[in-house]
C-alpha positions in Angstrom: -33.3 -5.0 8.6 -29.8 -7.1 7.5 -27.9 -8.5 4.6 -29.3 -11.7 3.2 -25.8 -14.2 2.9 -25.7 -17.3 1.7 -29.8 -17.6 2.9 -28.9 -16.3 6.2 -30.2 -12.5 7.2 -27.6 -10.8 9.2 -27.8 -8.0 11.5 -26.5 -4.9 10.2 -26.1 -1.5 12.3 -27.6 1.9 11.2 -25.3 2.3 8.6 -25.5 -1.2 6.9 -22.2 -2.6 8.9 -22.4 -6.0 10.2 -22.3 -6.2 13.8 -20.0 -9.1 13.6 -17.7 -9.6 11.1 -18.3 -12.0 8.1 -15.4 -13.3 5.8 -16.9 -15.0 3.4 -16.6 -14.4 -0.2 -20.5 -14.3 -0.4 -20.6 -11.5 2.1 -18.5 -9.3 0.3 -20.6 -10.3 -3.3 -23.9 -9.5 -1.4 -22.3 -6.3 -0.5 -20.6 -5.6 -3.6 -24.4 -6.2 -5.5 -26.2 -4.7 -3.2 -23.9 -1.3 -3.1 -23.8 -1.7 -7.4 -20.0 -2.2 -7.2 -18.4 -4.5 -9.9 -15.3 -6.1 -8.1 -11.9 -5.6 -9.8 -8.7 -7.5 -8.7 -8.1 -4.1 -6.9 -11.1 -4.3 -4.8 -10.2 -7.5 -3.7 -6.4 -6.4 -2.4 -8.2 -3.5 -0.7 -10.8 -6.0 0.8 -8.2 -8.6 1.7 -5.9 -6.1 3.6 -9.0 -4.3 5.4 -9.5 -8.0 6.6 -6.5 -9.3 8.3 -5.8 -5.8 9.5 -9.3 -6.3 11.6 -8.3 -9.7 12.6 -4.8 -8.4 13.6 -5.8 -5.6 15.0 -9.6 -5.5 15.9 -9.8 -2.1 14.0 -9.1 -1.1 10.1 -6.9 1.5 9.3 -8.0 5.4 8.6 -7.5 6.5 5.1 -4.2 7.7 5.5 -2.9 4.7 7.2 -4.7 2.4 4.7 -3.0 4.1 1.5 0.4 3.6 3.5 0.2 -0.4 4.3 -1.4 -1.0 0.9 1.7 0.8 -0.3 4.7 -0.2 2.4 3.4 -3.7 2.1 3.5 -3.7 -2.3 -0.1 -5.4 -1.6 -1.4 -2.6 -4.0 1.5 -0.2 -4.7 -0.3 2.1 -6.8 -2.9 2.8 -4.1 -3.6 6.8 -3.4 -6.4 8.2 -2.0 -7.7 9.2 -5.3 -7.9 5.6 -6.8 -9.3 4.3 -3.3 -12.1 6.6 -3.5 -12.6 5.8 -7.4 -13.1 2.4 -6.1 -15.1 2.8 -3.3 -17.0 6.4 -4.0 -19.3 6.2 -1.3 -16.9 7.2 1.5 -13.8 5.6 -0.1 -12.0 2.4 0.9 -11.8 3.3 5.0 -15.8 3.2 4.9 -17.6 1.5 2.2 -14.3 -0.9 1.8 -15.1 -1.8 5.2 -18.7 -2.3 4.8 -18.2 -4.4 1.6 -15.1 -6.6 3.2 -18.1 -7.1 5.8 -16.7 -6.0 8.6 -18.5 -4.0 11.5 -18.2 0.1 10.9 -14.5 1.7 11.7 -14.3 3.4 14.9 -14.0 7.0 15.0 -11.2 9.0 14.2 -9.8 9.1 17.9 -9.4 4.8 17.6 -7.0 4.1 15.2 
C-alpha cells in the first residue's frame, strides 16, 4: 500500500516513507492529512530545511543537528526540541518531519 498524490499512488516503505523522494506541495498536504497535522508557517521552515538538507546531502539531519541549522541558519530561530516535537509528536521533526516533507525514512543513527 502507498500515498495517493496528485492521483498517483506511491510506494511507501514499512513505515509510510516514500521510497523516492517527492517535493511537491501535494505530497507534503497528503501527508500532512493523512497524519491529522494542520500545517503552520513553522511546519513549513522545518519541511523546507529537511528538504534541501536531503538534496544537499542525501541524508536529513538527527534531532540534534536539525535544532542547530534551523537555529545557526535563523531559518527558525526559536526551534528546540520541545517545539519540534509539539509540531511533529509522532517522533518529532527528524522522523515524521521527514515523512511529511516526503522524503524516504532517515538512516540510522550511525549515518548522519
Amino acid at each position: 500500500m502507498g500515498i495517493v498524490i496528485n492521483g498517483e499512488e506511491k510506494e511507501v516503505d514499512d513505515y509510510g516513507y516514500l521510497l523516492e523522494p517527492d517535493y511537491s506541495e501535494e505530497a507534503v498536504q497528503a501527508f500532512a492529512t493523512a497524519e491529522n497535522i494542520t500545517l503552520t508557517e513553522q511546519h513549513w521552515k522545518v519541511i523546507n530545511y529537511l528538504r534541501q538538507k536531503y538534496q544537499e546531502e542525501g541524508h536529513t539531519p538527527n534531532m540534534r543537528n536539525l535544532v542547530k541549522g534551523l537555529q545557526d541558519e535563523d531559518v527558525l530561530p526559536e526551534a528546540d526540541t520541545k517545539l519540534l516535537f509539539d509540531l511533529f509528536p509522532d517522533g518529532g521533526a527528524a522522523k515524521q518531519g521527514c515523512r511529511i516533507a516526503g522524503l524516504p525514512q532517515p538512516k540510522g543513527k550511525g549515518g548522519y
